[in-house]
PyMOL commands that place a pseudoatom at each C-alpha (Angstrom):
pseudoatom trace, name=CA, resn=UNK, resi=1, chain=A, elem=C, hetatm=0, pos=[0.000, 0.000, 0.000]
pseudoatom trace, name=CA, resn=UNK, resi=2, chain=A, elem=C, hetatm=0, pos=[2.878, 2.567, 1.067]
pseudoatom trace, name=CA, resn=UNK, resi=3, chain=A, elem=C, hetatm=0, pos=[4.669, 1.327, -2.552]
pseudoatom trace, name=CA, resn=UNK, resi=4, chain=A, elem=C, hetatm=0, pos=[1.336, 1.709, -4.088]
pseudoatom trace, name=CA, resn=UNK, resi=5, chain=A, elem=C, hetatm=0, pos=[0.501, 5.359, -2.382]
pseudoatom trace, name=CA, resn=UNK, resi=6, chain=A, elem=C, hetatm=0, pos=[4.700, 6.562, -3.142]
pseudoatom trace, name=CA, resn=UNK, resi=7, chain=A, elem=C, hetatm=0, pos=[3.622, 5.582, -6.659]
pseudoatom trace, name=CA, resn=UNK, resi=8, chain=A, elem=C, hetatm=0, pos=[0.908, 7.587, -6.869]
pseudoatom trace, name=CA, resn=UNK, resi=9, chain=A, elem=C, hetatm=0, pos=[2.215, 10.772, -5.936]
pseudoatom trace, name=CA, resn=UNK, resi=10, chain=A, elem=C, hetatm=0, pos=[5.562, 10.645, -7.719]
pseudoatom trace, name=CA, resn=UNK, resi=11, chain=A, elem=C, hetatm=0, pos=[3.382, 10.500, -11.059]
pseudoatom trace, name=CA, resn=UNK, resi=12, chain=A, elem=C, hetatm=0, pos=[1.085, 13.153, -10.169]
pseudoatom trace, name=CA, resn=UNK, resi=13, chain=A, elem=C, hetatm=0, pos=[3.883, 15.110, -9.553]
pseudoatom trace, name=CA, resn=UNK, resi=14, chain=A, elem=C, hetatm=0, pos=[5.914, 14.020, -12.634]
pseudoatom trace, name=CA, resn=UNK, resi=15, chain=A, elem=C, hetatm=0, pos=[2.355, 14.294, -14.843]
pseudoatom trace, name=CA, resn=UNK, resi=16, chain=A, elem=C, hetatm=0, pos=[2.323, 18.571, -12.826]
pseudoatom trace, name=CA, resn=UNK, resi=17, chain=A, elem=C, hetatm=0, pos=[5.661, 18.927, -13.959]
pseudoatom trace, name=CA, resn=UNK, resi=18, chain=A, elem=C, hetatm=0, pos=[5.125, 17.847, -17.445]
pseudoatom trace, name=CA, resn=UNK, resi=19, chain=A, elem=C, hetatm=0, pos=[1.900, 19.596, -17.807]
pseudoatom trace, name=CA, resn=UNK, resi=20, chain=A, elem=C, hetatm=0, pos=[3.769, 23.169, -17.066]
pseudoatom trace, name=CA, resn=UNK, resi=21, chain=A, elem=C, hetatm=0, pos=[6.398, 22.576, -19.141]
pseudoatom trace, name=CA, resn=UNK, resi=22, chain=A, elem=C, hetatm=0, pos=[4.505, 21.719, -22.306]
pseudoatom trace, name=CA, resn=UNK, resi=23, chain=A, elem=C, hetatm=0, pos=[5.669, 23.349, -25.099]
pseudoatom trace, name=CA, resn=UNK, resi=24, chain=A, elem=C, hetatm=0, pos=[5.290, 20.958, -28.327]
pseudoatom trace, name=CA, resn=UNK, resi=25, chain=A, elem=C, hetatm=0, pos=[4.511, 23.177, -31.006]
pseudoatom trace, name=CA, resn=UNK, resi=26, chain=A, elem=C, hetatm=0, pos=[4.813, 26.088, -29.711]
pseudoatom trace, name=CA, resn=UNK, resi=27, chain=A, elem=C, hetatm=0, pos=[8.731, 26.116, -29.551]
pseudoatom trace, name=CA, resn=UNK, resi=28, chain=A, elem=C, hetatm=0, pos=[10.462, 23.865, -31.768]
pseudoatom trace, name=CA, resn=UNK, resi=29, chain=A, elem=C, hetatm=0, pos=[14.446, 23.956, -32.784]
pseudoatom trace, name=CA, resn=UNK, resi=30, chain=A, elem=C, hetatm=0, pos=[16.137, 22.766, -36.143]
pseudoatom trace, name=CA, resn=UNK, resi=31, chain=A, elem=C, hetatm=0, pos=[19.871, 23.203, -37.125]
pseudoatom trace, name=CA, resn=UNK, resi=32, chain=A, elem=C, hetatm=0, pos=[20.566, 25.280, -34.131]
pseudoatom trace, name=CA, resn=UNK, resi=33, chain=A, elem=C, hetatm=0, pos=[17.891, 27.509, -34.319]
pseudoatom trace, name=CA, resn=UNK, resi=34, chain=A, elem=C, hetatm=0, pos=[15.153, 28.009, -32.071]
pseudoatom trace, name=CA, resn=UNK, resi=35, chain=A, elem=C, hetatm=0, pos=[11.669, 29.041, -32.679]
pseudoatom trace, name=CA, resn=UNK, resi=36, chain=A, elem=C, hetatm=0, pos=[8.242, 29.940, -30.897]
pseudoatom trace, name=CA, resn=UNK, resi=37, chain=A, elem=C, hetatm=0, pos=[4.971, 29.840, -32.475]
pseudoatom trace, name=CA, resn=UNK, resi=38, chain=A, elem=C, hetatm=0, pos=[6.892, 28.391, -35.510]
pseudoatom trace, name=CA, resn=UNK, resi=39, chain=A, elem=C, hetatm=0, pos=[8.355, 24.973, -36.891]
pseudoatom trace, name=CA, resn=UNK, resi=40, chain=A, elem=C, hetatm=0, pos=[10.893, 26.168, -39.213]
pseudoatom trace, name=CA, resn=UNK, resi=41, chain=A, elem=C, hetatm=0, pos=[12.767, 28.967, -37.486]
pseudoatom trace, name=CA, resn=UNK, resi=42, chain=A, elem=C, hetatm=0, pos=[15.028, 30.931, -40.011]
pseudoatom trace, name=CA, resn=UNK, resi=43, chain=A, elem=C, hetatm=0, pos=[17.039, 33.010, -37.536]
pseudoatom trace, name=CA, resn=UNK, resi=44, chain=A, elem=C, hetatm=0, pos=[18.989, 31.797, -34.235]
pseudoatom trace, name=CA, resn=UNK, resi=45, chain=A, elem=C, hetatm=0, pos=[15.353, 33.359, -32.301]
pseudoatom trace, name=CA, resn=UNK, resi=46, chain=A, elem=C, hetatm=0, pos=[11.952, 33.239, -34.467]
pseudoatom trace, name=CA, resn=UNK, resi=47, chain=A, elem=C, hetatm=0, pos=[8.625, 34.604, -33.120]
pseudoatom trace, name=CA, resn=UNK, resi=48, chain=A, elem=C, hetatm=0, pos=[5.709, 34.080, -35.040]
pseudoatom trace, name=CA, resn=UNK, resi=49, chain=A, elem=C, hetatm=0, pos=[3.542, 36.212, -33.466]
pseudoatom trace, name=CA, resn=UNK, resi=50, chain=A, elem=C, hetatm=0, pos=[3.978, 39.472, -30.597]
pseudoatom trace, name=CA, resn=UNK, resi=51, chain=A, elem=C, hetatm=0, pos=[6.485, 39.969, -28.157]
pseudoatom trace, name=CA, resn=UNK, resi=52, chain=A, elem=C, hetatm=0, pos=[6.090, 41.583, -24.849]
pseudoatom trace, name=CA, resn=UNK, resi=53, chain=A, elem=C, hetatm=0, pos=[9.293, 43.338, -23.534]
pseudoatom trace, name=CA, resn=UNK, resi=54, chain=A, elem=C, hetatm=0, pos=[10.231, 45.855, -20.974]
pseudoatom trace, name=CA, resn=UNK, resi=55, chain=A, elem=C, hetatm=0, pos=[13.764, 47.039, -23.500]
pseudoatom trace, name=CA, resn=UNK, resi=56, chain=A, elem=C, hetatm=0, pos=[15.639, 45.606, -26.277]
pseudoatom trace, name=CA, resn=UNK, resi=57, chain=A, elem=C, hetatm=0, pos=[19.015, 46.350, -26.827]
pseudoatom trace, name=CA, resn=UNK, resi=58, chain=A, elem=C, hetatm=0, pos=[20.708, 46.231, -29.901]
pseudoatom trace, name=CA, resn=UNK, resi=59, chain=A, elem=C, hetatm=0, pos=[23.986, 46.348, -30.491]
pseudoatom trace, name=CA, resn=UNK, resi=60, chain=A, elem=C, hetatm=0, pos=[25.602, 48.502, -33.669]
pseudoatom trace, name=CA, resn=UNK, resi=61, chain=A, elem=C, hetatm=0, pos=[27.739, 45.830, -34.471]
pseudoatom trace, name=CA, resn=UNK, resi=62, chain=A, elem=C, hetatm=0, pos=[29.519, 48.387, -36.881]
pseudoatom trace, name=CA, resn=UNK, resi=63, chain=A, elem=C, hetatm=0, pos=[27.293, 50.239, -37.874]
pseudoatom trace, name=CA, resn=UNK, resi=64, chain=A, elem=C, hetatm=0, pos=[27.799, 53.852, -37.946]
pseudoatom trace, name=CA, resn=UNK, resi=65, chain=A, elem=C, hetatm=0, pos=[25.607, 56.219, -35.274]
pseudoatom trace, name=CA, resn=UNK, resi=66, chain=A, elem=C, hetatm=0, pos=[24.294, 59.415, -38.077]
pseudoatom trace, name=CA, resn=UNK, resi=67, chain=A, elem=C, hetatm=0, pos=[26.616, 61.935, -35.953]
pseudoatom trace, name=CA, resn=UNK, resi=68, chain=A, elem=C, hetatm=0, pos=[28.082, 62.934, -39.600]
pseudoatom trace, name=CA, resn=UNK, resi=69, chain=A, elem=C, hetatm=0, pos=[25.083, 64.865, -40.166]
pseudoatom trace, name=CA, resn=UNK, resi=70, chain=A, elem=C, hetatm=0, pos=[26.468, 67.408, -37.504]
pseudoatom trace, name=CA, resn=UNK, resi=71, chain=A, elem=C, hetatm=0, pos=[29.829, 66.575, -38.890]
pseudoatom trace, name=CA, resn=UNK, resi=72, chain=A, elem=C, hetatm=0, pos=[29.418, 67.104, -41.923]
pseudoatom trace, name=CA, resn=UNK, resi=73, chain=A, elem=C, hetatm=0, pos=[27.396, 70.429, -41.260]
pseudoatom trace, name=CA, resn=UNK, resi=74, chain=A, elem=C, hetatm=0, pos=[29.714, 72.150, -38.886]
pseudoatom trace, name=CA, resn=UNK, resi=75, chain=A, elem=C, hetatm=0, pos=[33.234, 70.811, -40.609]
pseudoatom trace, name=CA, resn=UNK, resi=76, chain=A, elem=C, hetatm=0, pos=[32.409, 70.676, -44.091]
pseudoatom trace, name=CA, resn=UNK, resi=77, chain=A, elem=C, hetatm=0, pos=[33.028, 66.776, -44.273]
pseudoatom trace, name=CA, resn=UNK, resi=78, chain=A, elem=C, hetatm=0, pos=[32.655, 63.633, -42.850]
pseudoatom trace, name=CA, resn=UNK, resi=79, chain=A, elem=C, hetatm=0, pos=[35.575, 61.433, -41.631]
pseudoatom trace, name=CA, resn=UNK, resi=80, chain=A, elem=C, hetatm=0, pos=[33.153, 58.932, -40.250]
pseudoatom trace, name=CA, resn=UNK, resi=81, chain=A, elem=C, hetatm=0, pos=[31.399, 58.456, -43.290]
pseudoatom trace, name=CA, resn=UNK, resi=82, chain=A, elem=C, hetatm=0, pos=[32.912, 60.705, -46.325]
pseudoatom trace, name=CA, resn=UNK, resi=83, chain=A, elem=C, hetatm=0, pos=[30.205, 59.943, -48.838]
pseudoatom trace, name=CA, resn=UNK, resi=84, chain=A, elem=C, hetatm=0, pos=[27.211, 61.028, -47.037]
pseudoatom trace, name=CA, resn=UNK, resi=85, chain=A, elem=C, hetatm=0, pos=[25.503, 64.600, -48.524]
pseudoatom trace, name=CA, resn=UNK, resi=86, chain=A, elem=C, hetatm=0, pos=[23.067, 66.593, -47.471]
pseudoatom trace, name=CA, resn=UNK, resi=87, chain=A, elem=C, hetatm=0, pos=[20.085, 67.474, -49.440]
pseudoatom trace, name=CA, resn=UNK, resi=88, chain=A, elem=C, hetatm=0, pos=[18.935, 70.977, -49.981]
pseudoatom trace, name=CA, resn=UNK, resi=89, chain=A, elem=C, hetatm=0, pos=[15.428, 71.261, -49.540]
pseudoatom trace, name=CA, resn=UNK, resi=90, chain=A, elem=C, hetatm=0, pos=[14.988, 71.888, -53.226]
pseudoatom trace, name=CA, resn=UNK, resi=91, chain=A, elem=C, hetatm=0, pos=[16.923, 68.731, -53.979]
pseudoatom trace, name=CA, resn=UNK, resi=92, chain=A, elem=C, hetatm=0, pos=[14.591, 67.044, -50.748]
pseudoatom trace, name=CA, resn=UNK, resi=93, chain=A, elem=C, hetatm=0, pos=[11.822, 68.418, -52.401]
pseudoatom trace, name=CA, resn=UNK, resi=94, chain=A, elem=C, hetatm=0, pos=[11.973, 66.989, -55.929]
pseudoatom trace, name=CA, resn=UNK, resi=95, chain=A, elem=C, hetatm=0, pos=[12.742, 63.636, -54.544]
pseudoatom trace, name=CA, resn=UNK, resi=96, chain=A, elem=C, hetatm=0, pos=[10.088, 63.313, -52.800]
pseudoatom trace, name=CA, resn=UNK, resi=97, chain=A, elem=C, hetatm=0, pos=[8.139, 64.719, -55.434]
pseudoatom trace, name=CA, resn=UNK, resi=98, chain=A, elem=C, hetatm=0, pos=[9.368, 61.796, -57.467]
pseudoatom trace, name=CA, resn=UNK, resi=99, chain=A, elem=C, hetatm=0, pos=[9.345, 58.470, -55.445]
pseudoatom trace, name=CA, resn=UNK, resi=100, chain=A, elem=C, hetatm=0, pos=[6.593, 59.820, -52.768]
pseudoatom trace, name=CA, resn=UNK, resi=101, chain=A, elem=C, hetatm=0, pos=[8.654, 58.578, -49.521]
pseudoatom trace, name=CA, resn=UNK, resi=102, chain=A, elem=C, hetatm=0, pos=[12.522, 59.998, -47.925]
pseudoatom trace, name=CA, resn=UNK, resi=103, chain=A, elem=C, hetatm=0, pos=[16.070, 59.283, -49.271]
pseudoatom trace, name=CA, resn=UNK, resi=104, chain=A, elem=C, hetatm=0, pos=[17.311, 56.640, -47.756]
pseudoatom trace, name=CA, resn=UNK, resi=105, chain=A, elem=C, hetatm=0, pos=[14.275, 55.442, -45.955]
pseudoatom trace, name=CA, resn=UNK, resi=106, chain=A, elem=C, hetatm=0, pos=[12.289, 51.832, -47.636]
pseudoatom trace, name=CA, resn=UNK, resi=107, chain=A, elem=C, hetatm=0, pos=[9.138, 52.603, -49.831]
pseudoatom trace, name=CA, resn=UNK, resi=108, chain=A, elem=C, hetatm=0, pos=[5.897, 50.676, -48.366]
pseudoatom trace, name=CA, resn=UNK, resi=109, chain=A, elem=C, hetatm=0, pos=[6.351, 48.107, -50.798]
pseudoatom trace, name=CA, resn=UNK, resi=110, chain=A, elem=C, hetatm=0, pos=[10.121, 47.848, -49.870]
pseudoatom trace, name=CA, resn=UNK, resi=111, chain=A, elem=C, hetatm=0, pos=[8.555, 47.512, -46.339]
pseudoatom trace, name=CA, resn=UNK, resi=112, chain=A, elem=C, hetatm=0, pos=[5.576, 45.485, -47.165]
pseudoatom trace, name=CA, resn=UNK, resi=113, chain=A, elem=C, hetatm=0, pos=[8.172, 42.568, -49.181]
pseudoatom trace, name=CA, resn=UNK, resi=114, chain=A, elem=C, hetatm=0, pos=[11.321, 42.562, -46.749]
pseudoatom trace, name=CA, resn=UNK, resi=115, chain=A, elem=C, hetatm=0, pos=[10.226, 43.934, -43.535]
pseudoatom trace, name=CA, resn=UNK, resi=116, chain=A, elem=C, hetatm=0, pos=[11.191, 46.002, -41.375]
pseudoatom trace, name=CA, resn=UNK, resi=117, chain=A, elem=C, hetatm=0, pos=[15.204, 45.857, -39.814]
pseudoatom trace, name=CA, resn=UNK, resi=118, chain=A, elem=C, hetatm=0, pos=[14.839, 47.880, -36.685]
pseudoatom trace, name=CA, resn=UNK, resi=119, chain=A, elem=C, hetatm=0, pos=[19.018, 48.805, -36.010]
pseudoatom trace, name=CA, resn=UNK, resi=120, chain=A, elem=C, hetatm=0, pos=[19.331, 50.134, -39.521]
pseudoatom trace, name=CA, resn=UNK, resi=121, chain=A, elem=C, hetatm=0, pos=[15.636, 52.072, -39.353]
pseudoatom trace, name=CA, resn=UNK, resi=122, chain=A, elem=C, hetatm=0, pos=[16.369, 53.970, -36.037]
pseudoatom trace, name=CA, resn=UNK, resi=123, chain=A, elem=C, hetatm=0, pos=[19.569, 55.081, -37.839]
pseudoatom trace, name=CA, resn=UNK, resi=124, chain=A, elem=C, hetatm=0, pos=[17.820, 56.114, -40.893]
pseudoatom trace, name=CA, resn=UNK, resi=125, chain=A, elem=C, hetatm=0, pos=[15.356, 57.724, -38.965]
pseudoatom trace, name=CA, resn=UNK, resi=126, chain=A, elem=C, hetatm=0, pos=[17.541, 59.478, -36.700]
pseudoatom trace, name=CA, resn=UNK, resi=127, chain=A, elem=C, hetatm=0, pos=[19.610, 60.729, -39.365]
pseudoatom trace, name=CA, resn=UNK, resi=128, chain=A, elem=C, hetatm=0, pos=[16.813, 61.975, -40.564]
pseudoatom trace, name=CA, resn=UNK, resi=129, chain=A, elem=C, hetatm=0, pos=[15.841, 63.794, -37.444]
pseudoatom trace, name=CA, resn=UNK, resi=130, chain=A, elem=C, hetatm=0, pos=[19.158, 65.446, -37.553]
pseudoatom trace, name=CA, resn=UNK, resi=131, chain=A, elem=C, hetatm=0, pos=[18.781, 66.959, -41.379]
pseudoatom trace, name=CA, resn=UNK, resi=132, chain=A, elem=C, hetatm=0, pos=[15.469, 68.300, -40.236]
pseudoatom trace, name=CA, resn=UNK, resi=133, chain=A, elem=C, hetatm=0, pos=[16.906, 69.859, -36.962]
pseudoatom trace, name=CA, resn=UNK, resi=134, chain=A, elem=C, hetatm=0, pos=[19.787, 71.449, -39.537]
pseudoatom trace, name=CA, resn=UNK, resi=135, chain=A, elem=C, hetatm=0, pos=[16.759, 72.429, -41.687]
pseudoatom trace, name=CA, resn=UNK, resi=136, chain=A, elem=C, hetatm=0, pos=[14.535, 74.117, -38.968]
pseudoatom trace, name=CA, resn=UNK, resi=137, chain=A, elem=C, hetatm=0, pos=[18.051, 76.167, -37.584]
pseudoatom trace, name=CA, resn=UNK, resi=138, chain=A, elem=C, hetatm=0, pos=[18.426, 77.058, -41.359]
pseudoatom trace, name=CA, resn=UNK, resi=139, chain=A, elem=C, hetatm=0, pos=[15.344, 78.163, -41.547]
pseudoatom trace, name=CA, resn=UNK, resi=140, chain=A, elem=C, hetatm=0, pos=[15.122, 80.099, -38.303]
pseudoatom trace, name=CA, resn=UNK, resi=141, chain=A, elem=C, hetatm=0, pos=[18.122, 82.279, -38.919]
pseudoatom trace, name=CA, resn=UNK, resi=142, chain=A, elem=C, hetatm=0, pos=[16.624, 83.365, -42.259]
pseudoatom trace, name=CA, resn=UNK, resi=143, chain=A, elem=C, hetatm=0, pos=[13.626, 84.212, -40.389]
pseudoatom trace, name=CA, resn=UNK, resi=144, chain=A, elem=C, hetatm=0, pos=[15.723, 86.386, -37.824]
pseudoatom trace, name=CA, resn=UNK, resi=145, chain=A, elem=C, hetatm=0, pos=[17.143, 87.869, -40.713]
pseudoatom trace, name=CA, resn=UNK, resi=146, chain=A, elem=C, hetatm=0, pos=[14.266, 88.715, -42.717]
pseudoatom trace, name=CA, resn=UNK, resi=147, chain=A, elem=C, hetatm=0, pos=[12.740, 90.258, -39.282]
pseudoatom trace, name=CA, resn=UNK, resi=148, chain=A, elem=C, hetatm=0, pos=[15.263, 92.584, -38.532]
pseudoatom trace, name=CA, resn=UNK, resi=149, chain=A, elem=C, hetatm=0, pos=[15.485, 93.554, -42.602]
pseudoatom trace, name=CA, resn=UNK, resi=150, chain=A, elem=C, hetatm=0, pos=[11.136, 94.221, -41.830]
pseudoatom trace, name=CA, resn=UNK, resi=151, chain=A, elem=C, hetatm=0, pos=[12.382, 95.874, -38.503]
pseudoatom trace, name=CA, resn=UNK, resi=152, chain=A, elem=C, hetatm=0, pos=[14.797, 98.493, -40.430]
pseudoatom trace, name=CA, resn=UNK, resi=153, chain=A, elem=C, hetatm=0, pos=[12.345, 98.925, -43.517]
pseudoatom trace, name=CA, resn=UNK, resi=154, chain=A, elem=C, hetatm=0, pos=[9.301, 100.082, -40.564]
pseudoatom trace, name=CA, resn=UNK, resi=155, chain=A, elem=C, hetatm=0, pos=[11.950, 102.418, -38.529]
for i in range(1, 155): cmd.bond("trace and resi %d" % i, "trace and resi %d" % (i + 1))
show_as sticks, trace
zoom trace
């Protein structure tokens, strides 16, 4: 009876301990590469589906932080990347005129066909965030300029 009873509870507890840990297909690995909500992952980590997160950190790995906007603004040229130009808002202007979407920055088909790579798109975008703060401070100091030239024409 006490083999019978230690029986018992050793699979209840083993059928507990299985129950909370089953994962069949929802994550599966193949050739080293692990994936949840998925049977053929095609990274190291796949997720089929949303991902709940507090941060993610991602490393550059390389690539290069857009600080040669300023660079290039202040010093005339970039060491840290020497073939990157600015736009003039005319140039800007016609480009957009002609593709309907930034320099630089994926059409919504691009988007739509090969997704979306989140270390290179936070560069993009905060390069672009940079031209437009160069822009506005352009832009501002002809205003100051045209105000005092009203000021002077009114005295």
């Amino acid at each position: 009876m006490k083999n019978l009873t230690l029986l018992l509870l050793l699979a209840v507890v083993t059928m507990s301990c299985t129950a909370q840990r089953n994962y069949a297909g929802v994550i599966n690995e193949s050739n080293g590469k692990v994936g949840i909500g998925t049977k053929t992952p095609d990274e190291l980590l796949t997720v089929k589906g949303k991902i709940h997160t507090q941060e993610v950190l991602v490393d550059l790995n390389g690539a290069v932080a857009p600080d040669y906007v300023f660079e290039l603004y202040f010093t005339g040229a970039s060491e840290v990347k020497p073939d990157y130009k600015m736009l003039s808002l005319q140039e800007l202007s016609a480009y957009i005129e002609a593709y309907h979407h930034l320099p630089e920055v994926p059409s919504a088909k691009e988007l739509e066909a090969n997704g979306l790579q989140l270390k290179e798109m936070n560069l993009v975008l905060l390069q672009k965030i940079e031209e437009l703060t160069l822009y506005t401070l352009a832009q501002q100091k002809e205003i100051e300029t045209l105000k005092e030239k009203v000021s002077k024409i009114e005295n």
